[in-house]
N, C-alpha and C positions, 0 to 999 in steps of 0.2 A: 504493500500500500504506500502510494505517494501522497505529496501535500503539493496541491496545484494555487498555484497563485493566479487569477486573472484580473488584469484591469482595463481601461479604455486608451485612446491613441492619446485623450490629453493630458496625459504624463508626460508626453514628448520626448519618452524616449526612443533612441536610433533604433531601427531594427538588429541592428547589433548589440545593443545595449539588452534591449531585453532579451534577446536570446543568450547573452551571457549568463544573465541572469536569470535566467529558467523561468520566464513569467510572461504569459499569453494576452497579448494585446488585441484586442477588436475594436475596429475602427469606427469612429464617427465619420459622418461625412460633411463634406465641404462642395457648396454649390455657388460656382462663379462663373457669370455671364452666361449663365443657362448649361453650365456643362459641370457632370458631380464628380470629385474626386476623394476617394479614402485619404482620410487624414493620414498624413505620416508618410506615407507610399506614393500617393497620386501626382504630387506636385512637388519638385524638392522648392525648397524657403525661400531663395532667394528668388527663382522667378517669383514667386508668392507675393513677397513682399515688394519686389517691381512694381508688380500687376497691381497693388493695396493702394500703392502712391498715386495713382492713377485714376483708382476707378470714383467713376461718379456717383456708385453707388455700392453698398456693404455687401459682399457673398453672404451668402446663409450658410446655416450649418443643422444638420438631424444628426439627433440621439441615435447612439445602437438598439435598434430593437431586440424585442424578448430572445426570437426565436434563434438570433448569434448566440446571447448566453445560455440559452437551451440547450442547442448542438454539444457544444463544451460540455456542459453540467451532466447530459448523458451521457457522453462520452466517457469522460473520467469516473462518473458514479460506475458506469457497467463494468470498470476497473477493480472497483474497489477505493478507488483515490479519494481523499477528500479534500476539498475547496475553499480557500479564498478568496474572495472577491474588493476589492477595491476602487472606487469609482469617482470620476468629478463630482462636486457638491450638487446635491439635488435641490441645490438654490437658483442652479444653472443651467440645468439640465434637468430630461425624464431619464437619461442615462440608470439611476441609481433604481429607479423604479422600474427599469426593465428588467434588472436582474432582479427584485424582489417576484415580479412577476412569473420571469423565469424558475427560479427557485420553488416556488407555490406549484407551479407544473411539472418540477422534477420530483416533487416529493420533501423539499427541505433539507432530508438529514443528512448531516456531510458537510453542509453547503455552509457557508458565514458571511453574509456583508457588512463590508464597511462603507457608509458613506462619507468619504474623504473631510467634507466641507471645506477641503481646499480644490488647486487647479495644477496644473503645470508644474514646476517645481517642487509645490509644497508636495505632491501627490508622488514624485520621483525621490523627493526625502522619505516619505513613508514607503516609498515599497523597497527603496535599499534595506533599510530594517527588514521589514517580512522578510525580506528571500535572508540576510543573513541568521535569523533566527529560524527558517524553515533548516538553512543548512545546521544549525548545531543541532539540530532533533527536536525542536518544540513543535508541541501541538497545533492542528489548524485553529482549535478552540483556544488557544492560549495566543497565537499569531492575531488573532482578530480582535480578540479583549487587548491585547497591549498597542496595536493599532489606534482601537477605541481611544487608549488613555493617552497617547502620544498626540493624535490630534489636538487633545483638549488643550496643550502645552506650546503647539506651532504658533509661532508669531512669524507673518507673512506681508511682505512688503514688497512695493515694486512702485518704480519713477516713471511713467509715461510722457510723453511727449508731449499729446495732447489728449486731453479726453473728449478729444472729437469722433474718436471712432468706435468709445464706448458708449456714447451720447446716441448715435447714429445706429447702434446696434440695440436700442433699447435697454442698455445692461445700466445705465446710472439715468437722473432725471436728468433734463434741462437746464433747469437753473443751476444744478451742481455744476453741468460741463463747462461755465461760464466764466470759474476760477482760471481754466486753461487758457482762456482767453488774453489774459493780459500779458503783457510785454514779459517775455524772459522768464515768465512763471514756469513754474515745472509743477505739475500734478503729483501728487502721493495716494496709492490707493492699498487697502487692505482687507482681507477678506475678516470681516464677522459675522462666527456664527454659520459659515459658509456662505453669505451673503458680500458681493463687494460695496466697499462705502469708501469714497474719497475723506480722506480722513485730513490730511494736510497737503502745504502750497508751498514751495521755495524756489529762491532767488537762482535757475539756471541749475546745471547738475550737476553739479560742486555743492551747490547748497541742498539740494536733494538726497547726495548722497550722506553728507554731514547728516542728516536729519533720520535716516536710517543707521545711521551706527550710533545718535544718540540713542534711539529706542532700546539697541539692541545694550548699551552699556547701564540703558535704567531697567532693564529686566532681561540679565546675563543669557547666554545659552548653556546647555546642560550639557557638558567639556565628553558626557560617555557619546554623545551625537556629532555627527561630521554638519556645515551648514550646508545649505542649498545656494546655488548662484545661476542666473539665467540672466537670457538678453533675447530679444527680437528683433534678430538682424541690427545690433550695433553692439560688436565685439571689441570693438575702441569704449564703449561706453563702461561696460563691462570690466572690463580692465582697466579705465581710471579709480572705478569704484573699488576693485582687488586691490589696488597700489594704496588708497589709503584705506583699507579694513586692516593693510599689513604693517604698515605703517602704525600702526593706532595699538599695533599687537595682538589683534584676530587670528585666531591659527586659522588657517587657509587650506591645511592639508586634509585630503581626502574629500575636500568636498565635492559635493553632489552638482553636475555641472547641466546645463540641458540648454538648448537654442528652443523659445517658444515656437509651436509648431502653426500649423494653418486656423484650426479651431480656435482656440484659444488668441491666437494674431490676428483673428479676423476680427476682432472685437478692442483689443490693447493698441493692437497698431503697431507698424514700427519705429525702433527706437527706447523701447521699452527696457529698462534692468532690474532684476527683481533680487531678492533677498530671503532666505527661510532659516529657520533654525527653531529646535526644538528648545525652550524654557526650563531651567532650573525649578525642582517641583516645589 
């Protein structure tokens, strides 16, 4: 009997990445200018985010339906395996509810969900954990309860550009997107709750990034977790923000590294750098 891990494409990890990592992605999709592509696989990033600066209007994106997690969930049950499951915030998605539904049609037992309440990185910090504690021998039921309590503990950050394209995607109001607006502002956003809320505003991304490692120095990370670092097609951006976390004395090693993928960039935009780490309990 194995322990299966599966989760969705916006984790944003490489398909190398998760097949290192022994953990089965099923894709959302991405619908731009009338033609669909599997997240992750369909479109690499960079045309992606060409085609974003351009378009006059925001690609869509659908959830994975039931019957992906279905296929899986019989599969590995008629194994013997047991499962867990990991998913984008069902603040953002029906994603988390497809595999609850799924599950109800497999029968349950075996099976575990988590619903993330994060996205992209944060959701790529959590599954390094599961696949390492799958690998030392712990339980799927013991993997999905410490999931559980790990989430409660991620503090999740990221500097957008503009939040013109989460305005545009429905994901934040209007009047919020309003802040991006001014001269040199830089947006700060944060998922609570599994919900995103613009939380703060700073002076260009120097000052954006100061503003995320103040956070992180008023409520430390928990030194047994490696962090999370992303970017959205700006790997210059990224890397000013590494030179002063190191600077500052952040250990930097081992972190959990991921380029925001199509889903999740269709909505943040590019430009974007984000920041995760698990909290001292």
């Amino acid at each position: 009997m194995a322990i299966r891990i599966i989760t969705d494409s916006t984790c944003d990890f490489t398909p190398q990445e998760a097949q290192r990592l022994h953990i089965d992605v099923l894709p959302l999709k991405l619908i731009f200018d009338g033609q669909e592509y599997a997240d992750g696989t369909g479109m690499g990033r960079r045309e992606f985010y060409d085609r974003l600066r351009q378009a006059k209007s925001l690609p869509t994106t659908s959830q994975v339906n039931p019957e992906a997690f279905l296929s899986l969930f019989q599969t590995y049950r008629a194994q013997g395996d047991e499962i867990v499951v990991l998913t984008l915030s069902s603040q953002i998605s029906g994603t988390y509810q497809s595999a609850v539904i799924a599950a109800q049609m497999a029968g349950e037992e075996g099976i575990f969900l988590v619903d993330s309440h994060s996205a992209t990185f944060g959701m790529a910090l959590l599954l390094t954990q599961m696949a390492r504690m799958r690998d030392e021998g712990t339980s799927a039921r013991e993997i999905a309860a410490k999931a559980e309590e790990l989430k409660g503990r991620m503090k999740f950050f990221a500097m957008v550009d503009t939040l013109k394209f989460l305005k545009m995607g429905g994901r934040l109001p209007a009047a919020t997107a309003v802040i991006g607006e001014l001269l040199r502002v830089k947006p700060l956003v944060s998922l609570v709750d599994g919900k995103l809320e613009a939380v703060a505003k700073a002076r260009g991304s120097s000052g954006a990034f100061q503003w995320m490692l103040d956070q992180y120095r008023a409520c430390p990370a928990d030194p047994d977790y490696p962090i999370a670092l992303a970017h959205a097609d700006s790997p210059e951006g990224l890397n000013q923000f590494v030179q002063l976390l190191r600077q500052q004395g952040v250990d930097c090693t081992g972190a959990v590294q991921v380029e925001v993928g199509t889903v999740i960039g269709a909505h943040a935009g590019p430009g974007a750098v984000g920041f995760a780490y698990i909290a001292r309990p």
